[in-house]
N, C-alpha and C positions, 0 to 999 in steps of 0.2 A: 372439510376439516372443522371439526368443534372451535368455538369464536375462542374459551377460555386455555382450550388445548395451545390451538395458536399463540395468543396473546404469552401466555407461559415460556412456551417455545422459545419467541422471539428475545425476551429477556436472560432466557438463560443461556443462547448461542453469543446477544452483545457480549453477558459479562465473562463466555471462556473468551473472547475473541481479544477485549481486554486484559485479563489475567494472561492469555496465551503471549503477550508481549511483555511479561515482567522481566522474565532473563534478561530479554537484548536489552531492556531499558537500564537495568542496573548492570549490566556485565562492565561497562566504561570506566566509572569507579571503584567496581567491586576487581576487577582485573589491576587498575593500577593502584587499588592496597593490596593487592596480593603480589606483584612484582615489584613492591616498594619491601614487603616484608622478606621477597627470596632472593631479589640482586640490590636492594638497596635502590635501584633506579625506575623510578615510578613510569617512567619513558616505554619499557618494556611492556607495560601494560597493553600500548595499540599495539602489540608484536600480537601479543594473545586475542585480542579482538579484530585485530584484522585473520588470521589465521581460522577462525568461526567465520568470519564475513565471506571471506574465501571458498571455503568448503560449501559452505551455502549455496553461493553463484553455481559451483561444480556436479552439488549433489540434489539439487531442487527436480529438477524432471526426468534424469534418470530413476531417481528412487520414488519419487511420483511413480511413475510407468510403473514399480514393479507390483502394487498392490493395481495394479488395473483389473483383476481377477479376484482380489479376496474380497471381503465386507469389509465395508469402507470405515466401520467405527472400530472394528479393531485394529484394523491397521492406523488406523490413527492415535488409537494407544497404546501402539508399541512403538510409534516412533517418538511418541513425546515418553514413553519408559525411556528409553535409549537416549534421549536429548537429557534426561534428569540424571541418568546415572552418570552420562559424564559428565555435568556440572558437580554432581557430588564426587565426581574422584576428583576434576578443577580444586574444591573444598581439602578434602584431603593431602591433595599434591601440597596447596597451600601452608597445611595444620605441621603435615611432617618437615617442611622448610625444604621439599624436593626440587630438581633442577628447574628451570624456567622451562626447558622441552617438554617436558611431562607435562605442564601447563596447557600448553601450545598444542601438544595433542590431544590432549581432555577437549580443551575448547573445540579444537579442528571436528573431535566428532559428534562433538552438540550441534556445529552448525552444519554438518553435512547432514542428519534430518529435519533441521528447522524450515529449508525452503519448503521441503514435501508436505511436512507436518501443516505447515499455513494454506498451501493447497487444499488437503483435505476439512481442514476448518472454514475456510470458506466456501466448500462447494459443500458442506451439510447445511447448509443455510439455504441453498437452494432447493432440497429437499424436507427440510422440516417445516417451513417459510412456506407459508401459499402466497403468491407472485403479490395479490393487491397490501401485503405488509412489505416486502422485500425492501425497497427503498427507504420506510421507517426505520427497519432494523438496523439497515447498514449502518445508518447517520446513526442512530443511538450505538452500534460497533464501535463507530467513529470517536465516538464522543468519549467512550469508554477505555479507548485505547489511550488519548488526550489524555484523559487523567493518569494513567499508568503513567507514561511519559514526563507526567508533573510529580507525583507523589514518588516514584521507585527510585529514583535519585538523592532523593532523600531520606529515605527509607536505607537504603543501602550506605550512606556516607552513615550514618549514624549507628550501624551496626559494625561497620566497617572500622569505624573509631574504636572498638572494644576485639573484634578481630576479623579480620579480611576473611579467614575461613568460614564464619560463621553467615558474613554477608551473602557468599556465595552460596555457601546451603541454603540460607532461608530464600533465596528467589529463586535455586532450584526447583525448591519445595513448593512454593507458591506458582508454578510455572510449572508444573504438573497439575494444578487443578481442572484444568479446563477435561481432562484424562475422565474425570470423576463426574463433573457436571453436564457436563453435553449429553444431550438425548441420544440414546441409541436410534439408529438409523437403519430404518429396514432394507433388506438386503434388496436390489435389482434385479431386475433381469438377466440372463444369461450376455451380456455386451456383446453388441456386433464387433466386427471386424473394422480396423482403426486405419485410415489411411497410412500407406506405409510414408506417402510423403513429407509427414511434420507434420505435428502438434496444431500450428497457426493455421486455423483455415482464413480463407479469403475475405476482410471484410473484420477480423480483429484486430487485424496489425494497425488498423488506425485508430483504438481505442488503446493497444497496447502504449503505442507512441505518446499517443495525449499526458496516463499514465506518467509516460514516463520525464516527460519532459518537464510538467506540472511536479514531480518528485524532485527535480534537479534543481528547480527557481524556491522551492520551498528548503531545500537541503543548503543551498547555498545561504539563506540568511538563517536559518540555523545555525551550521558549521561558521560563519564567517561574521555571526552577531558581533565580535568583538573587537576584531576588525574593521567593523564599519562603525563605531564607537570610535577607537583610537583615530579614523581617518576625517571623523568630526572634533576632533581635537579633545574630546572628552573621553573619562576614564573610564579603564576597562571594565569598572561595574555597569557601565548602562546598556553592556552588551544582554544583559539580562532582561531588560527595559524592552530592546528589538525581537528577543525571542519572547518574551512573555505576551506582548503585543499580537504578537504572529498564532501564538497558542491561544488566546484568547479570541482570537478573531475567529481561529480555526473550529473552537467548539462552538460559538456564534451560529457559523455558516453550514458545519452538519446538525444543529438543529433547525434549523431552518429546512433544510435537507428533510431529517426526518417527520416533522411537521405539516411539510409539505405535500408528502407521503405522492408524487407523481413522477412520469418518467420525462425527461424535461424533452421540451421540442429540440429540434438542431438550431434553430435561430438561438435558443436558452441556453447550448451549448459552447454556441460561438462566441456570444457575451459572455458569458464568463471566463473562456478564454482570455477572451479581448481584455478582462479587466484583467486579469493575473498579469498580461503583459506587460499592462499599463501602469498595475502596483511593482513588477520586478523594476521597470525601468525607473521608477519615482526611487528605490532603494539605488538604482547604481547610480544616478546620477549624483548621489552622496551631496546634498546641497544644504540642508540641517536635519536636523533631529526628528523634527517634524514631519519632513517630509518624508523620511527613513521608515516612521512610525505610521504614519498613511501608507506605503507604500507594501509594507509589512500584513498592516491587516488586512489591505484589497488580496494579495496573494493567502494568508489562511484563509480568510471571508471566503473566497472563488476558490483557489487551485485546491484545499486538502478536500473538498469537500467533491471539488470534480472527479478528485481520485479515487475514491469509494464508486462516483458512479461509471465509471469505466469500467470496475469490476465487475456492476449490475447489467451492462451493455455486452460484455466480452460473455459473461455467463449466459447469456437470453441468444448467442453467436455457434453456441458450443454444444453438441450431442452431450446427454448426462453422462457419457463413459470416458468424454476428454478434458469435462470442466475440472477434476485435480490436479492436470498434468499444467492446464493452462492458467490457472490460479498459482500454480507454484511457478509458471512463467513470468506472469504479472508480478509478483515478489522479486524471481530475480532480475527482472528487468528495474525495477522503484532502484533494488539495493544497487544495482550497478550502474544507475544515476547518481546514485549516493556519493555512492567509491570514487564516480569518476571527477564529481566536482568538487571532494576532499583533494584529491590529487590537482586539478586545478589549482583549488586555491595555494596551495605549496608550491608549485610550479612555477606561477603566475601572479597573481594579486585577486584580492576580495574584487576591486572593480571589475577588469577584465573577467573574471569569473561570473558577475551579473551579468554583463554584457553579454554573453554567451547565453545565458539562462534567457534571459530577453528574447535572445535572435529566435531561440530556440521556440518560445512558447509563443512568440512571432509565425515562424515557420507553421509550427504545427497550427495556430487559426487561419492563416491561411491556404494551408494543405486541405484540411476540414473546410471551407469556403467552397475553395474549387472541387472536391470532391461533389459536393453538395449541388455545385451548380451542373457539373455535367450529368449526374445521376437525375434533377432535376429535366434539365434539355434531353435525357434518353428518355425520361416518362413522357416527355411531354409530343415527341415523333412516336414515339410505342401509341400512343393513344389516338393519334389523329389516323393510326395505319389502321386501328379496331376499329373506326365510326364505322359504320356500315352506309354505302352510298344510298342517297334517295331515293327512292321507289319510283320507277317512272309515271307521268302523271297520264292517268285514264281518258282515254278521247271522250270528247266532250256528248256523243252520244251513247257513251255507254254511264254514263254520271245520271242523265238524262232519265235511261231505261230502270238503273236502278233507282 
């Protein structure tokens, strides 16, 4: 592959991979001015973003599976047509002052292609991407998504102050570009024949996990930054201070990712693990600000950036005819860490909620530990069974003769 074709490439899959995340990023705000302008109750707004979030989980590797047959770059821009068109009827529903359901619906089928849709955007990257960039690109992915998440929020209250419809439209609109810039992708082979047993083959489920757990310690001081602010006695603006912290550390640590452009050993794996744990558990033990704030940037610094590479791992795991289906598993696997530790925290408390995040990314470097060590102990009997025995040694008058 041409060095400048490459280089090209990689830049233009970061910034759809980026742009591809505008909706979700501004849908929170832009949904609760929009159910502030149709019920008056800006509350309603997570009705509509949980109902996308929803559909999502539901409709991610079924509708994955169904382009297992066609070209993977159109089918990838018709399900982000389809994701834009219902945001623009969301917009609409909004403009005509229609019921909240109509809402709810619009949303519900923007997110029932967004899991597939992420699917296929990540697995063209495995195909446009020759393997020795693969690892740069993701971390620049990474970093590119980071910024979405920082600027689309703002971006959206500020259009949103003039009107909630128009909010919605323009991160429609801008969340369909990825439609326009992504390289087409030449078509494949005719696909073998796909295990009828599941998606997960043998041997992802433990990147899946990693993924998913390192999604739930980072989600949890997200969702719960403000929270751990008021339970340090200080106000709820510093909750901003713990995620900004966390954001900043997080584009830190995939560039360093991408810089580093290697595929890390397992020892490299399990430290960083080890720190995520060690940053979750410095956040729960909520002791001051400081250590909230150390605790915050060891989990972006380590976990967002481990989570890019589990992608890289699960993909290098995957025939090219199952990486869509299991990329849009990996999504909904992150988003159903999400969900579940928003519901936690409601449930339960921001502490107990870390704590759990803890055990979890506990669990999972230890799980990966012992994996590691018996996988090691079966190389190491496999290898002593291939020595080949000694040659018996030659009597001494035939050494002689010859």
């Amino acid at each position: 592959m041409d060095w400048g074709v490459s280089n090209c490439n990689s830049l233009r899959w970061a910034a759809c991979y980026g742009l591809f995340s505008v909706p979700r990023a501004g849908a929170p705000i832009a949904f609760a001015l929009a159910a502030l302008a149709s019920t008056g109750d800006a509350r309603d707004g997570a009705k509509v973003l949980a109902a996308m979030t929803s559909a999502q989980l539901l409709g991610a590797v079924p509708i994955a599976r169904l382009g297992r047959h066609l070209n993977r770059s159109s089918f990838f821009r018709i399900l982000i047509a389809i994701r834009t068109a219902a945001m623009l009827a969301c917009a609409i529903a909004c403009a005509s002052h229609a019921s909240i359901q109509i809402l709810i619906g619009s949303a519900a089928v923007a997110g029932l292609v967004q899991g597939a849709a992420f699917g296929y955007l990540r697995n063209a990257a495995n195909q446009l991407i020759e393997p020795a960039r693969m690892i740069k690109t993701l971390g620049i992915g990474v970093i590119a998504a980071e910024f979405t998440f920082l600027i689309t929020p703002i971006f959206s209250a500020a259009l949103g102050s003039v009107s909630a419809a128009l909010a919605i439209a323009a991160i429609a609109i801008i969340g369909s570009t990825p439609a326009i810039f992504l390289p087409n992708i030449a078509q494949a082979t005719t696909p073998t024949a796909l295990s009828p047993k599941g998606v997960v083959p043998r041997g992802v489920q433990v990147w899946l996990a990693c993924a998913c757990v390192n999604a739930a310690a980072v989600s949890a001081i997200e969702i719960g930054a403000v929270s751990i602010a008021l339970g340090l006695s200080l106000k709820p603006e510093h909750g901003a201070v713990i995620t900004g912290t966390l954001c900043v550390a997080s584009l830190a640590g995939s560039t360093w990712m991408s810089m580093r452009n290697r595929q890390y050993p397992a020892c490299h794996v399990l430290i960083m693990l080890s720190l995520a744990t060690a940053g979750a558990a410095l956040v729960a033990i909520n002791y001051s600000l400081a250590t909230s704030l150390l605790g915050s940037a060891i989990v972006g610094a380590a976990g967002v950036p481990l989570i890019a590479y589990c992608s890289f791992e699960i993909g290098n795991r995957v025939t090219p005819e199952m990486r869509p289906e299991v990329f849009s598993l990996l999504k909904t696997t992150t988003s159903a860490a999400t969900i579940l530790i928003s519901a936690l925290i409601g449930w339960t408390s921001i502490v107990i909620t870390l704590h759990i995040a803890t055990a979890l990314l506990a669990s999972a470097a230890l799980g990966l530990l012992t994996r590691r060590l018996i996988l090691g102990f079966h190389g190491v009997r496999r290898s002593k069974l291939l020595v080949n025995p000694a040659a018996p040694e030659m009597p001494r008058g035939q050494h002689n003769e010859t």
